[in-house]
C-alpha positions in Angstrom: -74.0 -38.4 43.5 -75.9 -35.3 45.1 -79.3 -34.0 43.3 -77.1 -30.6 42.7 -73.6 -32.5 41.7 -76.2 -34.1 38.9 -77.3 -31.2 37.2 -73.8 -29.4 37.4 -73.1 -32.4 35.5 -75.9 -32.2 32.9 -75.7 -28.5 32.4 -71.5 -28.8 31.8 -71.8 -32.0 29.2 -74.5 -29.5 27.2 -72.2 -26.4 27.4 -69.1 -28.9 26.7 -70.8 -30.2 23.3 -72.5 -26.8 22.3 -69.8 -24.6 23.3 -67.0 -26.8 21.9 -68.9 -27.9 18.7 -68.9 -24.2 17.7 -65.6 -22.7 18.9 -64.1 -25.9 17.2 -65.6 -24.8 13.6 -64.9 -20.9 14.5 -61.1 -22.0 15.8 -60.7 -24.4 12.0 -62.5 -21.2 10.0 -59.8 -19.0 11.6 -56.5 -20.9 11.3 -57.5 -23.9 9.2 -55.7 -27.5 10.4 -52.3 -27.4 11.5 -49.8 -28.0 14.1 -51.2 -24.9 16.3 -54.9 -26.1 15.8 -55.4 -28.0 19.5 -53.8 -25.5 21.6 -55.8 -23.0 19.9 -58.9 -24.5 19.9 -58.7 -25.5 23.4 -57.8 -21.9 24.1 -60.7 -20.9 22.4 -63.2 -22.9 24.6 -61.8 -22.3 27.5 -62.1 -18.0 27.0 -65.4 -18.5 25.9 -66.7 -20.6 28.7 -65.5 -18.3 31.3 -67.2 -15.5 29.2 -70.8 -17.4 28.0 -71.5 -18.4 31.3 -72.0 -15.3 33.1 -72.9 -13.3 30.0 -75.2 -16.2 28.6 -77.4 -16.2 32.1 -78.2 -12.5 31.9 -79.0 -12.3 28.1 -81.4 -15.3 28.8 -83.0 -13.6 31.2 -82.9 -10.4 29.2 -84.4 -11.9 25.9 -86.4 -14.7 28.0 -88.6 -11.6 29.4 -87.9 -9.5 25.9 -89.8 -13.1 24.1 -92.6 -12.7 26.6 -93.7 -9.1 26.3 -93.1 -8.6 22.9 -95.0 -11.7 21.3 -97.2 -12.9 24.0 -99.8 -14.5 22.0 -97.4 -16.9 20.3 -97.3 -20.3 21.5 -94.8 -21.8 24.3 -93.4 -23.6 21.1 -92.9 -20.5 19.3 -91.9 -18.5 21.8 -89.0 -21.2 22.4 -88.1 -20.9 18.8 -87.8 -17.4 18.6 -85.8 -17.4 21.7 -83.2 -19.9 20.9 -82.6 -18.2 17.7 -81.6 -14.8 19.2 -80.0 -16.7 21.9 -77.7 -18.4 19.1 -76.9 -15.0 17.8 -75.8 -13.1 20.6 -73.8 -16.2 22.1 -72.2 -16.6 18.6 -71.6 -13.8 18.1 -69.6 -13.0 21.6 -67.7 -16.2 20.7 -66.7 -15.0 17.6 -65.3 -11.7 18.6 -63.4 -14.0 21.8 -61.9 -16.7 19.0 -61.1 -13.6 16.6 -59.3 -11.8 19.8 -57.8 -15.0 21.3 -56.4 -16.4 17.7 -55.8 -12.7 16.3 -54.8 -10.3 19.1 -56.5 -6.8 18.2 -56.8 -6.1 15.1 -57.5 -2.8 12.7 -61.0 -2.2 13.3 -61.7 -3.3 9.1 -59.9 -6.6 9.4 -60.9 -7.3 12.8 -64.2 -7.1 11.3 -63.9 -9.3 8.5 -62.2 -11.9 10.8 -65.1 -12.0 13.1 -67.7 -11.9 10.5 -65.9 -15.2 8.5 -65.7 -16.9 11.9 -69.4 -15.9 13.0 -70.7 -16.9 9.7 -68.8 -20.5 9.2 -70.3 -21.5 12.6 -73.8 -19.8 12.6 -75.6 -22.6 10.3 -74.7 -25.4 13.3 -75.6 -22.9 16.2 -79.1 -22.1 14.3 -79.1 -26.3 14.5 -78.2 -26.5 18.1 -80.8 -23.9 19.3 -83.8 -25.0 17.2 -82.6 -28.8 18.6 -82.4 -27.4 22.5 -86.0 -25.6 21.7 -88.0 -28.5 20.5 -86.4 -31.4 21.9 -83.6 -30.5 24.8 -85.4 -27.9 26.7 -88.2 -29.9 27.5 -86.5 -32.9 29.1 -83.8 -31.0 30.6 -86.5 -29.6 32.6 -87.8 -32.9 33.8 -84.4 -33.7 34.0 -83.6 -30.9 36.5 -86.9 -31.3 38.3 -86.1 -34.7 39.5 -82.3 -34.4 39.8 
């Protein structure tokens, strides 16, 4: 397999777990279990990967530089903690208001509100887990990872 082909392959498996980890708890906060569940889960994922990826790359380079002005004394740890948690909360949150669209259709501006915040909020706990996860432990060797792949 190509050096390129391999991290393709890294980067999708992390963005397969993350991704469908989180729009799986958002998709069961929204409709609960039932016979629609799988197709709208599935649904779900596949909206929001087509809009995190492009989104996600320019608000990590937003908030990546953002990070390093604003609290450049902090340590490399720090700095990676602080950045994975407003990472988590602008990525959840545009996955929210995708599930919320994608399950709901437009809503009234109150209830469409209360649906996203419900969804947001049920799957914000395991994103705040997944970033603090890819800061201290993931980041690191996916670097080495991608340096020899």
């Amino acid at each position: 397999m190509s050096k390129m082909l391999k991290k393709i392959a890294l980067i999708a498996s992390l963005v397969t777990v993350i991704g469908g980890t989180l729009t799986f708890v958002m998709t069961w906060r929204s409709l609960g279990f039932g016979d629609d569940f799988m197709m709208s889960w599935l649904s779900t994922f596949a909206l929001c990967v087509l809009c995190i990826a492009p989104i996600g790359g320019v608000f990590s380079y937003l908030v990546h530089h953002l990070v390093d002005g604003v609290l450049p004394n902090l340590s490399e740890l720090k700095q990676d903690l602080v950045f994975g948690l407003i990472m988590a909360l602008i990525m959840e949150s545009i996955m929210a208001v995708v599930t919320t669209i994608n399950l709901h259709g437009w809503l009234a501006l109150e209830v469409f509100i209360k649906q996203w915040g419900a969804t947001f909020l049920a799957a914000l706990p395991m994103g705040i887990a997944f970033s603090i996860l890819m800061s201290l432990v993931i980041k690191r060797r996916l670097t080495v990872l991608l340096a020899k792949a």
